[in-house]
CHARMM internal coordinates of N, CA and C (Angstrom, degrees):
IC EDIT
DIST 1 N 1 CA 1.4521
DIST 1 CA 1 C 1.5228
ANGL 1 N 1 CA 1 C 109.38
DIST 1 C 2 N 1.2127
ANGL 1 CA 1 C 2 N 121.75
DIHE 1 N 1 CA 1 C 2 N 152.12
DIST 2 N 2 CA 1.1259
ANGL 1 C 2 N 2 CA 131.79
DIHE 1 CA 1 C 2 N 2 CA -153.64
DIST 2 CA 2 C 1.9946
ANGL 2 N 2 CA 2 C 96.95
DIHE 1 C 2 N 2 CA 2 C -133.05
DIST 2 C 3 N 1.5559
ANGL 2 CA 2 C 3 N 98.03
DIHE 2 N 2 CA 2 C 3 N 153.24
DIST 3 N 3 CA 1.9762
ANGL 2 C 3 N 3 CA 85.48
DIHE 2 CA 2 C 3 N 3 CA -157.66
DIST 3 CA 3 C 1.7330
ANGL 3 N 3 CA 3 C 59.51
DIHE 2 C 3 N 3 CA 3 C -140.16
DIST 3 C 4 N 1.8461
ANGL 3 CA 3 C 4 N 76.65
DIHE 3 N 3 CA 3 C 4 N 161.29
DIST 4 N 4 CA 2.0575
ANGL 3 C 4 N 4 CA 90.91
DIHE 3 CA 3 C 4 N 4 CA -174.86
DIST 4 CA 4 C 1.5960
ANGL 4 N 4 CA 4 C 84.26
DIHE 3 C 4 N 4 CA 4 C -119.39
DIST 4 C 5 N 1.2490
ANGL 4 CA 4 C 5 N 89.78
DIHE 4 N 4 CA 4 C 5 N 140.57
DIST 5 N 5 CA 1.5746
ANGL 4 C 5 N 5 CA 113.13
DIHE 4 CA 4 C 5 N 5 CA 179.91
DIST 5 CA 5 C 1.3764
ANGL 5 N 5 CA 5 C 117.20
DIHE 4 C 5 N 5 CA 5 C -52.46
DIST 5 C 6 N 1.4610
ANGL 5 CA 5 C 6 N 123.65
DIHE 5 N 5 CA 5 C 6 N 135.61
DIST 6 N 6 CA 1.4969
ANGL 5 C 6 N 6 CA 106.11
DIHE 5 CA 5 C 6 N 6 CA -179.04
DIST 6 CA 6 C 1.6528
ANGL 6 N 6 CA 6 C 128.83
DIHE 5 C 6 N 6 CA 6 C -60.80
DIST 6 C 7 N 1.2837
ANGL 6 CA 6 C 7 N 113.23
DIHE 6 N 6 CA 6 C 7 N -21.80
DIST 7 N 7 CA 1.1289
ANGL 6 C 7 N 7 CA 132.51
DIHE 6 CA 6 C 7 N 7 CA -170.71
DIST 7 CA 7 C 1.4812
ANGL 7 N 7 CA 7 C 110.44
DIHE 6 C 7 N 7 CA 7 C -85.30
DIST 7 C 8 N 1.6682
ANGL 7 CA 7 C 8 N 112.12
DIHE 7 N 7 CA 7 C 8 N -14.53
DIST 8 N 8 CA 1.4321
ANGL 7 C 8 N 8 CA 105.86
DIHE 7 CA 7 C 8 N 8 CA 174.87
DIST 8 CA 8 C 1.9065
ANGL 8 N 8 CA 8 C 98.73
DIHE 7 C 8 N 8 CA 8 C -75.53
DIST 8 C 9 N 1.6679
ANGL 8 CA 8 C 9 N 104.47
DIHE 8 N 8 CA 8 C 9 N -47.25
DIST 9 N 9 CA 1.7711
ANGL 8 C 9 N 9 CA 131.80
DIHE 8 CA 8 C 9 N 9 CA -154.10
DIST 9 CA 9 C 1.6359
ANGL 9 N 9 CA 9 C 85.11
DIHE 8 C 9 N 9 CA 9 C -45.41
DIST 9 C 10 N 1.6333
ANGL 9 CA 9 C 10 N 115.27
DIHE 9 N 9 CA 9 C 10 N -51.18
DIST 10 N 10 CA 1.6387
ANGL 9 C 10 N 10 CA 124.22
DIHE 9 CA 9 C 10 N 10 CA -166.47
DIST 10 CA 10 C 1.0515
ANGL 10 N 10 CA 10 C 104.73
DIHE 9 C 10 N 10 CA 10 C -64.89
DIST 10 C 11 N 1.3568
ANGL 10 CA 10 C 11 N 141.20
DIHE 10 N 10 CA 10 C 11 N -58.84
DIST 11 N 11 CA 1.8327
ANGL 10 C 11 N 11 CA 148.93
DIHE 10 CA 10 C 11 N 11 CA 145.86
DIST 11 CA 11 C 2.0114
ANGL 11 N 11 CA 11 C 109.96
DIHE 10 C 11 N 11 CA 11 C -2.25
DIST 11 C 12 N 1.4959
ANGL 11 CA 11 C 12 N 78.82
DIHE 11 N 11 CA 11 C 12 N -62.05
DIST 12 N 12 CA 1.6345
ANGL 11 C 12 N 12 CA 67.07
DIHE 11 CA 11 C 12 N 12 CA 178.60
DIST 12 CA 12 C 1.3481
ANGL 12 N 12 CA 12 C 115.60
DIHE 11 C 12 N 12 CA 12 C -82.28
DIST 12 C 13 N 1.2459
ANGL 12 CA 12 C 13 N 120.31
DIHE 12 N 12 CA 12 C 13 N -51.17
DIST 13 N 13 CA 1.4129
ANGL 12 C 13 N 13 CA 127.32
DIHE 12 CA 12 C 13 N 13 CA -163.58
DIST 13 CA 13 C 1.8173
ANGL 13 N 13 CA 13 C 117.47
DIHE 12 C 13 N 13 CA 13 C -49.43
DIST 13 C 14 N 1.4659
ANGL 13 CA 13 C 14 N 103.13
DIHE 13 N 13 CA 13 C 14 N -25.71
DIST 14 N 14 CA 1.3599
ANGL 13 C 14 N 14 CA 122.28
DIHE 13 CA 13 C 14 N 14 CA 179.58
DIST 14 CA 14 C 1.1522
ANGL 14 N 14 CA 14 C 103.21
DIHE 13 C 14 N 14 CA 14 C -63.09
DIST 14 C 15 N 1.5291
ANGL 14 CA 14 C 15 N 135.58
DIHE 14 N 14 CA 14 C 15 N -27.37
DIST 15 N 15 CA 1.4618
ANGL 14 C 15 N 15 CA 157.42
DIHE 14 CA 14 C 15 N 15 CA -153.45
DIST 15 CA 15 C 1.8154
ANGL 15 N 15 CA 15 C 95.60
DIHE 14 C 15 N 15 CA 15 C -77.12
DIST 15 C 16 N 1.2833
ANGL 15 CA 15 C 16 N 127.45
DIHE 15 N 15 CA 15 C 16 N -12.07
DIST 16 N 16 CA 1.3269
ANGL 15 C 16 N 16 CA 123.99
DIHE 15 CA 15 C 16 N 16 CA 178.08
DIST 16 CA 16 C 1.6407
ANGL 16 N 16 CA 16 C 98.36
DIHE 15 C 16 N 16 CA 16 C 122.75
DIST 16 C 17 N 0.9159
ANGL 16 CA 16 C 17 N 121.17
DIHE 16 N 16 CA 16 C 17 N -8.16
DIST 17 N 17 CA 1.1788
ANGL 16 C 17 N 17 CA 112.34
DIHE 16 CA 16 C 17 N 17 CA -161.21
DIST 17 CA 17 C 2.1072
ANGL 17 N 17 CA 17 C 113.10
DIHE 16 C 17 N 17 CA 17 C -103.63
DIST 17 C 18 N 1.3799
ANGL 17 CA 17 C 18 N 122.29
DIHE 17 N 17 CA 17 C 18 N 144.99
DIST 18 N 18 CA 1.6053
ANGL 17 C 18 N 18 CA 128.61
DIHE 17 CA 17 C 18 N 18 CA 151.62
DIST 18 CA 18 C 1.2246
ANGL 18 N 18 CA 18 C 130.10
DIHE 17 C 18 N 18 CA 18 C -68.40
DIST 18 C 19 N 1.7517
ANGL 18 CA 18 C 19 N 128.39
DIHE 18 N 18 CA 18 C 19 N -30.74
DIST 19 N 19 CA 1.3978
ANGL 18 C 19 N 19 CA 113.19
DIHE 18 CA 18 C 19 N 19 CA -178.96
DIST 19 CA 19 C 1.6188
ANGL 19 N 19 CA 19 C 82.61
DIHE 18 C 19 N 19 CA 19 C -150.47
DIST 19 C 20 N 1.4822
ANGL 19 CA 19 C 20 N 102.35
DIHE 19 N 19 CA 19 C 20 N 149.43
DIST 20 N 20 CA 1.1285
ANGL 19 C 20 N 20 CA 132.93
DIHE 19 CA 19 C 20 N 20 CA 164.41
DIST 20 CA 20 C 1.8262
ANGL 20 N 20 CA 20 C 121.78
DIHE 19 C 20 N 20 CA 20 C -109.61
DIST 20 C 21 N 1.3071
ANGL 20 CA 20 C 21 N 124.82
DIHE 20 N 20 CA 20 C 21 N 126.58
DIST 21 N 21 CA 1.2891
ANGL 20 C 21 N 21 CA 116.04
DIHE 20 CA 20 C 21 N 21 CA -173.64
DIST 21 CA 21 C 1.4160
ANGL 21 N 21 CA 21 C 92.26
DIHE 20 C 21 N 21 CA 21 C -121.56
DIST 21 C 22 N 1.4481
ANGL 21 CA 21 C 22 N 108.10
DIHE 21 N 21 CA 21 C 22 N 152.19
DIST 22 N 22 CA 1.6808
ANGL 21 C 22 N 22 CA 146.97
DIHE 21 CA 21 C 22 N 22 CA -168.88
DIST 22 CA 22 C 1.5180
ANGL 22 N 22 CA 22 C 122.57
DIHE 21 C 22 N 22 CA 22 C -120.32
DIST 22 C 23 N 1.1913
ANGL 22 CA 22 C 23 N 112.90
DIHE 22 N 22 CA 22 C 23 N 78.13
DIST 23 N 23 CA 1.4823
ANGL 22 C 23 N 23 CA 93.04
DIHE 22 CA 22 C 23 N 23 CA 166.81
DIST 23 CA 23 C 1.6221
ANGL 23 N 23 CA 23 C 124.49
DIHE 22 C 23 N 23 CA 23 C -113.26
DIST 23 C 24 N 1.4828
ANGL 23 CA 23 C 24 N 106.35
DIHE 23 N 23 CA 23 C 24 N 159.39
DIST 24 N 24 CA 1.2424
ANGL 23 C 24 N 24 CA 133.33
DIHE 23 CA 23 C 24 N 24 CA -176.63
DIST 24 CA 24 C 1.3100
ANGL 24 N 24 CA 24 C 111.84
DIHE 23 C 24 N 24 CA 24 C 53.77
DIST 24 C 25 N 1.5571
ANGL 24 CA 24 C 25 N 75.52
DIHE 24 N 24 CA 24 C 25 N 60.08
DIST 25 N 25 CA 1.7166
ANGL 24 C 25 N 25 CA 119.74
DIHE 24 CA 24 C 25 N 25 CA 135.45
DIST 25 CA 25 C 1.5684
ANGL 25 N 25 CA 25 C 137.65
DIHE 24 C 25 N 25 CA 25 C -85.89
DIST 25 C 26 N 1.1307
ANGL 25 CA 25 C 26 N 102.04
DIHE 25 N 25 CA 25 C 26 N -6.64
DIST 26 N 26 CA 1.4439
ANGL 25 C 26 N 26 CA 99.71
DIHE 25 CA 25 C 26 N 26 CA -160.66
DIST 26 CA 26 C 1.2568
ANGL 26 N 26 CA 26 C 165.54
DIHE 25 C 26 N 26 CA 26 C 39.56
DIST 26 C 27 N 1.6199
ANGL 26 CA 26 C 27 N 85.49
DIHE 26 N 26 CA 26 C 27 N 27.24
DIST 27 N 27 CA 1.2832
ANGL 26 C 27 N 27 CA 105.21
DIHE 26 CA 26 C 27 N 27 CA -177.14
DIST 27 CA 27 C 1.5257
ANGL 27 N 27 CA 27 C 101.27
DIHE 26 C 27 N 27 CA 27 C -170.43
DIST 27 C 28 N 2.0823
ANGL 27 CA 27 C 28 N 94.74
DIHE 27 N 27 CA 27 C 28 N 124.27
DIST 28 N 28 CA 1.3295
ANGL 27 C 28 N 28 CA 103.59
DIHE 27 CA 27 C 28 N 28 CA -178.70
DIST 28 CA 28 C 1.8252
ANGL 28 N 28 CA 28 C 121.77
DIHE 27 C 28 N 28 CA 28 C -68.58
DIST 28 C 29 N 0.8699
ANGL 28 CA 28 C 29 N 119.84
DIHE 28 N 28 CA 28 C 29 N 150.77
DIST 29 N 29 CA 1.6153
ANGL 28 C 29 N 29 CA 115.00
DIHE 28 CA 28 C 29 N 29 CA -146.70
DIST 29 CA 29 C 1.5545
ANGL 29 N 29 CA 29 C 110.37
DIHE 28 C 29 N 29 CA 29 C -176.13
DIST 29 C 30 N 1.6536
ANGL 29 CA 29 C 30 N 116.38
DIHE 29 N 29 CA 29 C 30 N 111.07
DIST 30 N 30 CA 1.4422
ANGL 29 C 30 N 30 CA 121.48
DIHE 29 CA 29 C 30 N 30 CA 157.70
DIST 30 CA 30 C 0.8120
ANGL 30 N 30 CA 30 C 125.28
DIHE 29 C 30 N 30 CA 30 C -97.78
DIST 30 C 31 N 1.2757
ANGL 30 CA 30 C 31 N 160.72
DIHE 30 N 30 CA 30 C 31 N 108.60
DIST 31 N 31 CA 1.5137
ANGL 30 C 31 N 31 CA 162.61
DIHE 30 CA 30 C 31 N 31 CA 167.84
DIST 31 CA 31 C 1.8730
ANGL 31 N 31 CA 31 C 116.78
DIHE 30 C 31 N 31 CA 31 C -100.82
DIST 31 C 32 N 1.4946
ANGL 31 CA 31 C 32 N 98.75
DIHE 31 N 31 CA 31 C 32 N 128.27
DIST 32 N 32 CA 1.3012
ANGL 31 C 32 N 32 CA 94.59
DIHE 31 CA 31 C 32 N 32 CA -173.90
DIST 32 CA 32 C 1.5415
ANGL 32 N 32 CA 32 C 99.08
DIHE 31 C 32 N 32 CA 32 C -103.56
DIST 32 C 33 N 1.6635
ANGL 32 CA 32 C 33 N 124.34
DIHE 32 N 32 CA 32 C 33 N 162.35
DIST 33 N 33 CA 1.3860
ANGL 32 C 33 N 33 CA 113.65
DIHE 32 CA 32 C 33 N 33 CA 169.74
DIST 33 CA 33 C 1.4132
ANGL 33 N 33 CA 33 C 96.05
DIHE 32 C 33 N 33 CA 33 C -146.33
DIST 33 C 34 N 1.4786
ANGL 33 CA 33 C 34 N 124.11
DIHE 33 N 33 CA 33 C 34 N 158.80
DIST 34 N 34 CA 1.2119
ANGL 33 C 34 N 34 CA 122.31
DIHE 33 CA 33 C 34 N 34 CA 154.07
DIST 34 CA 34 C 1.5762
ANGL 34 N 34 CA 34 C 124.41
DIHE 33 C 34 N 34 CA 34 C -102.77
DIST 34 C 35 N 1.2953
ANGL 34 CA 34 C 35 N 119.37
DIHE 34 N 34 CA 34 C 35 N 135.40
DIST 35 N 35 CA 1.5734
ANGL 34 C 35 N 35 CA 111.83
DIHE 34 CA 34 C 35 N 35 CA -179.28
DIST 35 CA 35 C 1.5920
ANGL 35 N 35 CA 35 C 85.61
DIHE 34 C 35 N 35 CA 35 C -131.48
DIST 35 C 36 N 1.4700
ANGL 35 CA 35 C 36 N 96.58
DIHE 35 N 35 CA 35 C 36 N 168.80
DIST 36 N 36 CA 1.2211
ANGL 35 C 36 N 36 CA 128.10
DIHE 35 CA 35 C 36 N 36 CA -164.81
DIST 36 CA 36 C 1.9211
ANGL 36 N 36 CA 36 C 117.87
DIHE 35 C 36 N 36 CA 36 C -3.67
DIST 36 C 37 N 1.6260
ANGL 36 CA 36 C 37 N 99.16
DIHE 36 N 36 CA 36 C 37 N 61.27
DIST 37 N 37 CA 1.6598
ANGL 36 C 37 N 37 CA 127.60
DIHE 36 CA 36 C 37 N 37 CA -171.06
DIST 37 CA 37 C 1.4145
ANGL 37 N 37 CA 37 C 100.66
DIHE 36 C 37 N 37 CA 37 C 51.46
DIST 37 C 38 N 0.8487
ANGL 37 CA 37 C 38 N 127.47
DIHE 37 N 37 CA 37 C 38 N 44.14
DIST 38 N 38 CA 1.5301
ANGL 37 C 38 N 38 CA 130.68
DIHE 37 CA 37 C 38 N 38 CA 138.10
DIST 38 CA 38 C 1.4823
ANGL 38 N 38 CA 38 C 136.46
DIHE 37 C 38 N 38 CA 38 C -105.12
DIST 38 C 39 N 0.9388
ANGL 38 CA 38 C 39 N 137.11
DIHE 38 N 38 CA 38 C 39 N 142.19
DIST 39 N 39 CA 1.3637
ANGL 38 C 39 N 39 CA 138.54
DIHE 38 CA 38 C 39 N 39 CA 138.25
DIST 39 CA 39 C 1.2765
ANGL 39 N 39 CA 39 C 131.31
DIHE 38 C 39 N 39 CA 39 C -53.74
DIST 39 C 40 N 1.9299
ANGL 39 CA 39 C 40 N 100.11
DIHE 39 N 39 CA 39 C 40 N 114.56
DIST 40 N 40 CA 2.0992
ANGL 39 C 40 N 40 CA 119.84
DIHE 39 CA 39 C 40 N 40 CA -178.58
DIST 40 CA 40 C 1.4973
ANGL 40 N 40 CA 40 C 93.06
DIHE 39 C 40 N 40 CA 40 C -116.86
DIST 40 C 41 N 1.5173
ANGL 40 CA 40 C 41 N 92.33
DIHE 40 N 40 CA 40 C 41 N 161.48
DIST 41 N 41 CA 1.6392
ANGL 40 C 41 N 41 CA 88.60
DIHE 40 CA 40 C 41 N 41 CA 166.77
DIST 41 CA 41 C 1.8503
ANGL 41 N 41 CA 41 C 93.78
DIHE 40 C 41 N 41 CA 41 C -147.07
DIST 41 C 42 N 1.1977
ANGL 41 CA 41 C 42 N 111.38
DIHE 41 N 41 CA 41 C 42 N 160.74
DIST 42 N 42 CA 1.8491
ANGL 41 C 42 N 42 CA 127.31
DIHE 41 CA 41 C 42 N 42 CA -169.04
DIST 42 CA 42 C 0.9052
ANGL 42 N 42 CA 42 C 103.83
DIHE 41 C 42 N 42 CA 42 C -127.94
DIST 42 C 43 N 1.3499
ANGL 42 CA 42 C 43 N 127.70
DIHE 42 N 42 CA 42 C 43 N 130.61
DIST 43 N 43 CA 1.5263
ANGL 42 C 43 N 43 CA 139.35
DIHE 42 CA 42 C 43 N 43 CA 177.86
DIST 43 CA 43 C 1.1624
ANGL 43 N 43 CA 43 C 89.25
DIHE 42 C 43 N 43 CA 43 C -129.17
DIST 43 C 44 N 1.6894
ANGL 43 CA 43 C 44 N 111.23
DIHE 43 N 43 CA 43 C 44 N 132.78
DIST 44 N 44 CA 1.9412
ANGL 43 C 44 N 44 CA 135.18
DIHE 43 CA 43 C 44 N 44 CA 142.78
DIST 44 CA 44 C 1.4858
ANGL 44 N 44 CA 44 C 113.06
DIHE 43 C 44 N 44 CA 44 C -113.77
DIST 44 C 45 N 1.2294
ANGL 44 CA 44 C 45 N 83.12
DIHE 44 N 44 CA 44 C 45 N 130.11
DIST 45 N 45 CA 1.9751
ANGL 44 C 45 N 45 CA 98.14
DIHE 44 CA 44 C 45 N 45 CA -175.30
DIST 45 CA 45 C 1.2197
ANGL 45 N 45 CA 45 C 88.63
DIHE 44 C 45 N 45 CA 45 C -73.22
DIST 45 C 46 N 1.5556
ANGL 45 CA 45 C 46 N 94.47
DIHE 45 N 45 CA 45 C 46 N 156.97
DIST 46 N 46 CA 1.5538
ANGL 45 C 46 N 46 CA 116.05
DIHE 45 CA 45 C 46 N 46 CA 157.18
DIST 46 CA 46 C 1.4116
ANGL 46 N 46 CA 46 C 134.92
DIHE 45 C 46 N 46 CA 46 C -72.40
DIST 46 C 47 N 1.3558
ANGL 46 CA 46 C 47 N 125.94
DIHE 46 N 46 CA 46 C 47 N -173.64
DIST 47 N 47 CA 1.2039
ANGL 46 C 47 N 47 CA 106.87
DIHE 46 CA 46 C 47 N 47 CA 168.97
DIST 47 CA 47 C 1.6714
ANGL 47 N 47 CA 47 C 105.14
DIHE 46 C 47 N 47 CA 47 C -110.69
DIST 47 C 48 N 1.2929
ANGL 47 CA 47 C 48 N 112.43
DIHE 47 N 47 CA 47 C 48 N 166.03
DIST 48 N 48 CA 1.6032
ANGL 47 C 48 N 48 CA 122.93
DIHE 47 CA 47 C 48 N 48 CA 170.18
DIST 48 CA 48 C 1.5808
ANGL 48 N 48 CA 48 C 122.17
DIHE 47 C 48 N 48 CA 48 C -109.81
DIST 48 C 49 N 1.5686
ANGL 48 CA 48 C 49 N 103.52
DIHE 48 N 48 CA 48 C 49 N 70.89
DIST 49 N 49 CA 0.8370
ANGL 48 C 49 N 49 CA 119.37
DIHE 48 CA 48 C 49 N 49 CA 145.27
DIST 49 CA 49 C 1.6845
ANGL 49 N 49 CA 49 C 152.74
DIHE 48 C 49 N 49 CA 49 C -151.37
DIST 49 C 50 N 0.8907
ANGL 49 CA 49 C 50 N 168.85
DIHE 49 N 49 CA 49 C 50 N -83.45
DIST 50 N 50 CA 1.2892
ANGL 49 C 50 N 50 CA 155.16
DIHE 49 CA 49 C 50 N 50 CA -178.32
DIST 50 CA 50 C 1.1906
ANGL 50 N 50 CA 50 C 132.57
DIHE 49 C 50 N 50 CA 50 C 6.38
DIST 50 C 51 N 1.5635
ANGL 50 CA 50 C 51 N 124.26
DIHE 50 N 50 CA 50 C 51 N 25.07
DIST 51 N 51 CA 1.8320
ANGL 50 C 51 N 51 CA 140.30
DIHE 50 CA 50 C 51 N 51 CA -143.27
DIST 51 CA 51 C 1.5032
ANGL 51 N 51 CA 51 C 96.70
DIHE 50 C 51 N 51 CA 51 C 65.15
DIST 51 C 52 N 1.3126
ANGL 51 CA 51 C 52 N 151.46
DIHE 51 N 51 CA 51 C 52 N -4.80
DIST 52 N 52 CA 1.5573
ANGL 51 C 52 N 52 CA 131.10
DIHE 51 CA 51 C 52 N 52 CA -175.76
DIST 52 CA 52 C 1.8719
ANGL 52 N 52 CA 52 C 102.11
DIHE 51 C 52 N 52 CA 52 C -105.61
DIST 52 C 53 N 1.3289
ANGL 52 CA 52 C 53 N 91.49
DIHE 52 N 52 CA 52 C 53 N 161.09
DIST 53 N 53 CA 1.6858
ANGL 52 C 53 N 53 CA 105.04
DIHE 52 CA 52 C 53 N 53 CA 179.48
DIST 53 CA 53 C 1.3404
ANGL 53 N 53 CA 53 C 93.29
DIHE 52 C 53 N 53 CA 53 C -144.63
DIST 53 C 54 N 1.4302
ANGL 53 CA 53 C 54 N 113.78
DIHE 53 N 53 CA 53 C 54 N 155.02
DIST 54 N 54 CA 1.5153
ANGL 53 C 54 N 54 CA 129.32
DIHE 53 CA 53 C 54 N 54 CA 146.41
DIST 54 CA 54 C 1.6403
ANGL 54 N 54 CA 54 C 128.71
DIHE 53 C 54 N 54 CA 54 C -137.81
DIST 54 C 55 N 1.0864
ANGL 54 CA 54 C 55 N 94.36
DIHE 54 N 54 CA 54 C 55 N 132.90
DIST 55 N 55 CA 1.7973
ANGL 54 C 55 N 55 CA 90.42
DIHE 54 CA 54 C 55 N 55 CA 176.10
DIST 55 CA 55 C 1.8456
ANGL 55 N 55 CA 55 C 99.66
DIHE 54 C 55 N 55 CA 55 C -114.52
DIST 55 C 56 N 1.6783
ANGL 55 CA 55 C 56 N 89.52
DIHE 55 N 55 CA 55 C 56 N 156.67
DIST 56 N 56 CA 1.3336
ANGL 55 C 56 N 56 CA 89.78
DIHE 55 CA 55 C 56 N 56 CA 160.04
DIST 56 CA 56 C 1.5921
ANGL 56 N 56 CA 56 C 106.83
DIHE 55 C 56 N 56 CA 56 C -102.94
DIST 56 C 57 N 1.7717
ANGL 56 CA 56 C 57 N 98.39
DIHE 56 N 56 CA 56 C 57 N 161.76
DIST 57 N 57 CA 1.6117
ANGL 56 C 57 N 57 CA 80.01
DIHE 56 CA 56 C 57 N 57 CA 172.44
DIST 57 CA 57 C 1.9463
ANGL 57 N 57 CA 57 C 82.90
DIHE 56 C 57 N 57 CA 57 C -154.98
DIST 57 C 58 N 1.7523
ANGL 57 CA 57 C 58 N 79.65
DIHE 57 N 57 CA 57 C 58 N 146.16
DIST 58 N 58 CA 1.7993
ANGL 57 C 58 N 58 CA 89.02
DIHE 57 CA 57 C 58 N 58 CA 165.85
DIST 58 CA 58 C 1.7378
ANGL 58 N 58 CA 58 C 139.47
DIHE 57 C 58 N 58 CA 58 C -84.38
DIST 58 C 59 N 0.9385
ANGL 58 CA 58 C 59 N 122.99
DIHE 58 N 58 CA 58 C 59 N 105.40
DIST 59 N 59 CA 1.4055
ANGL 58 C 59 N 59 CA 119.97
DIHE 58 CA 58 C 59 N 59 CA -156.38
DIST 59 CA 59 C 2.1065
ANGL 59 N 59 CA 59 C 103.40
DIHE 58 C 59 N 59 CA 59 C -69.12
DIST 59 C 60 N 1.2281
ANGL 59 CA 59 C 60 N 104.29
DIHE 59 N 59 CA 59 C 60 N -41.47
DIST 60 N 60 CA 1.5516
ANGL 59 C 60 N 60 CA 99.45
DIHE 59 CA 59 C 60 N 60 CA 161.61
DIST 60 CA 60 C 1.8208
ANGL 60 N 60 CA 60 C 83.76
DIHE 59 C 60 N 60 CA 60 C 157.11
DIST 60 C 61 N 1.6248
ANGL 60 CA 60 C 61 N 116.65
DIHE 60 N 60 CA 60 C 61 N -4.32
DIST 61 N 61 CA 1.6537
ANGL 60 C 61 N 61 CA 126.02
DIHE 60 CA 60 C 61 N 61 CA -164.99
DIST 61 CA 61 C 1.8523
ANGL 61 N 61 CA 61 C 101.32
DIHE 60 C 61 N 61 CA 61 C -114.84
DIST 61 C 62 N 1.3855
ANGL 61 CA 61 C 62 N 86.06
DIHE 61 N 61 CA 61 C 62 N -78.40
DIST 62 N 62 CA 1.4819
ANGL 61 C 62 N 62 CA 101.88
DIHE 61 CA 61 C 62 N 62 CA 179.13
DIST 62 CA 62 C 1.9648
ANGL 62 N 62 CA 62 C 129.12
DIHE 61 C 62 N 62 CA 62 C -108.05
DIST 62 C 63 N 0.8230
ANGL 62 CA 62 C 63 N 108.23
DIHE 62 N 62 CA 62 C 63 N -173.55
DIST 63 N 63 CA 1.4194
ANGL 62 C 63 N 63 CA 126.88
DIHE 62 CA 62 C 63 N 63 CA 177.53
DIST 63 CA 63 C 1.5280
ANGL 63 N 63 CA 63 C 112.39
DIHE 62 C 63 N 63 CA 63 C -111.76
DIST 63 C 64 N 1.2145
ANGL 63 CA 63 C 64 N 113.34
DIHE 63 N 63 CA 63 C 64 N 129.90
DIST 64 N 64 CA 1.8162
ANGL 63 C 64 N 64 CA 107.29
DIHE 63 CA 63 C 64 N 64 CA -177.15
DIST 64 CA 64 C 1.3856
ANGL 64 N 64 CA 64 C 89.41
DIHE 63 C 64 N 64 CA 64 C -152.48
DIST 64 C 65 N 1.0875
ANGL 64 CA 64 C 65 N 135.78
DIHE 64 N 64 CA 64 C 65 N 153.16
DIST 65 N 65 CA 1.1802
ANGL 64 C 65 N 65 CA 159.39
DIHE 64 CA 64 C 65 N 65 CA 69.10
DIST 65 CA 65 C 1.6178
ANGL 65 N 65 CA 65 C 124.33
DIHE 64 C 65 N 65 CA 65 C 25.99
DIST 65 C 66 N 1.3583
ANGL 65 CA 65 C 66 N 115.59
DIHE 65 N 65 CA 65 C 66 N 96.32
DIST 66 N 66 CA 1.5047
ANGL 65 C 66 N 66 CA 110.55
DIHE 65 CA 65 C 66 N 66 CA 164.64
DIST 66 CA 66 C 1.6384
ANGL 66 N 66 CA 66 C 116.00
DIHE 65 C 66 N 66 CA 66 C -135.79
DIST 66 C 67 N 1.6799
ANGL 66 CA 66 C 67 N 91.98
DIHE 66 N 66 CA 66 C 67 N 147.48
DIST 67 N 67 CA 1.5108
ANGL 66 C 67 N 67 CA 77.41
DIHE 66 CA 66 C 67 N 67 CA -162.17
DIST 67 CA 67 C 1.7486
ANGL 67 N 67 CA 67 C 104.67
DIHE 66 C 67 N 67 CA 67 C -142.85
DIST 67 C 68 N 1.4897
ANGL 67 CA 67 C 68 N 110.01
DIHE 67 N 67 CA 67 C 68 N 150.58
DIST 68 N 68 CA 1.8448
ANGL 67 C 68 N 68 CA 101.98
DIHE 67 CA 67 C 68 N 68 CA -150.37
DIST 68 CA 68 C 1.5623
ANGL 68 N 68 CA 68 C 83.76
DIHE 67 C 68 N 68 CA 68 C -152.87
DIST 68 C 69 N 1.3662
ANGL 68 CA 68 C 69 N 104.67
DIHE 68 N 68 CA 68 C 69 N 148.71
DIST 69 N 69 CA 1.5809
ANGL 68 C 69 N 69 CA 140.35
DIHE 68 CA 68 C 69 N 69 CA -167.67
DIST 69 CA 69 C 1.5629
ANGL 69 N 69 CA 69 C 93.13
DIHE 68 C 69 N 69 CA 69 C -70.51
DIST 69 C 70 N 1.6365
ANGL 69 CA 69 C 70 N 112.03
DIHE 69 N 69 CA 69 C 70 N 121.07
DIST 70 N 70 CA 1.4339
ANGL 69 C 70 N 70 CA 124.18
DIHE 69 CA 69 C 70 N 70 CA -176.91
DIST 70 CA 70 C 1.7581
ANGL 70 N 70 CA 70 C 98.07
DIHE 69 C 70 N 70 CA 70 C -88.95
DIST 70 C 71 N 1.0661
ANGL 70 CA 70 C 71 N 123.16
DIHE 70 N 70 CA 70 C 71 N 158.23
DIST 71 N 71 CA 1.6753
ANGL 70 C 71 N 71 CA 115.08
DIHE 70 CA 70 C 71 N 71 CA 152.05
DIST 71 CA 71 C 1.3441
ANGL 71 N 71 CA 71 C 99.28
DIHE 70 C 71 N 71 CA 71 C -149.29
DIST 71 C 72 N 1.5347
ANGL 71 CA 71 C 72 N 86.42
DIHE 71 N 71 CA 71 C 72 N 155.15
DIST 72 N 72 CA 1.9828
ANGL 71 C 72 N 72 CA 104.32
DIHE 71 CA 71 C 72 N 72 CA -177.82
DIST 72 CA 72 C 1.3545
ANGL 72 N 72 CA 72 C 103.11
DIHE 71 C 72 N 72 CA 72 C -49.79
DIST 72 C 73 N 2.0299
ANGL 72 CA 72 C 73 N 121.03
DIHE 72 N 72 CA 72 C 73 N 165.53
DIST 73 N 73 CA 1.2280
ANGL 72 C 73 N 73 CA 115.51
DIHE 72 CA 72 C 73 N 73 CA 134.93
DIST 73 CA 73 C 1.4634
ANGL 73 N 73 CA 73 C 111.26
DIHE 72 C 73 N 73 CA 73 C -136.48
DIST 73 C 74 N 1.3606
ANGL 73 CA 73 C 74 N 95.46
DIHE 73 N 73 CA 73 C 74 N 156.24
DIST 74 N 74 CA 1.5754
ANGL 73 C 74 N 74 CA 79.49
DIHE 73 CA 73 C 74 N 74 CA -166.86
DIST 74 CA 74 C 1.6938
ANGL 74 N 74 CA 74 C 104.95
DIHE 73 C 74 N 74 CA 74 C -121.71
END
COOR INIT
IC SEED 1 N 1 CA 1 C
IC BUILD
């Protein structure tokens, strides 16, 4: 798994933005940071595999993480 540098996350986030999301990363992951006295937060998805999955999903508040048993089809 591969992690994004903090200094890129601050790069963007400065861009106007509170959360930045990451995928295929492989690995589910919240990270909060502060830049210029604020509060950001970084999300990297997981990956989907070993029978497990995760999504994030927004409830209309927060960001969470949910995650449910994959199976083959063949």
């Amino acid at each position: 798994a591969v992690d994004i540098p903090p200094q890129e996350v601050a790069r963007l986030l400065r861009g106007g933005y509170d959360v930045l999301i990451c995928g295929h990363m492989h690995r589910a992951l919240r990270r909060s940071i502060e830049i210029d006295e604020r509060q950001g937060a970084y999300f990297t998805l997981g990956a989907w595999e070993r029978g497990e999955a995760s999504v994030l999903v927004f409830d209309g508040e927060d960001f969470r993480f949910r995650s449910f048993p994959v199976t083959e089809r063949g």
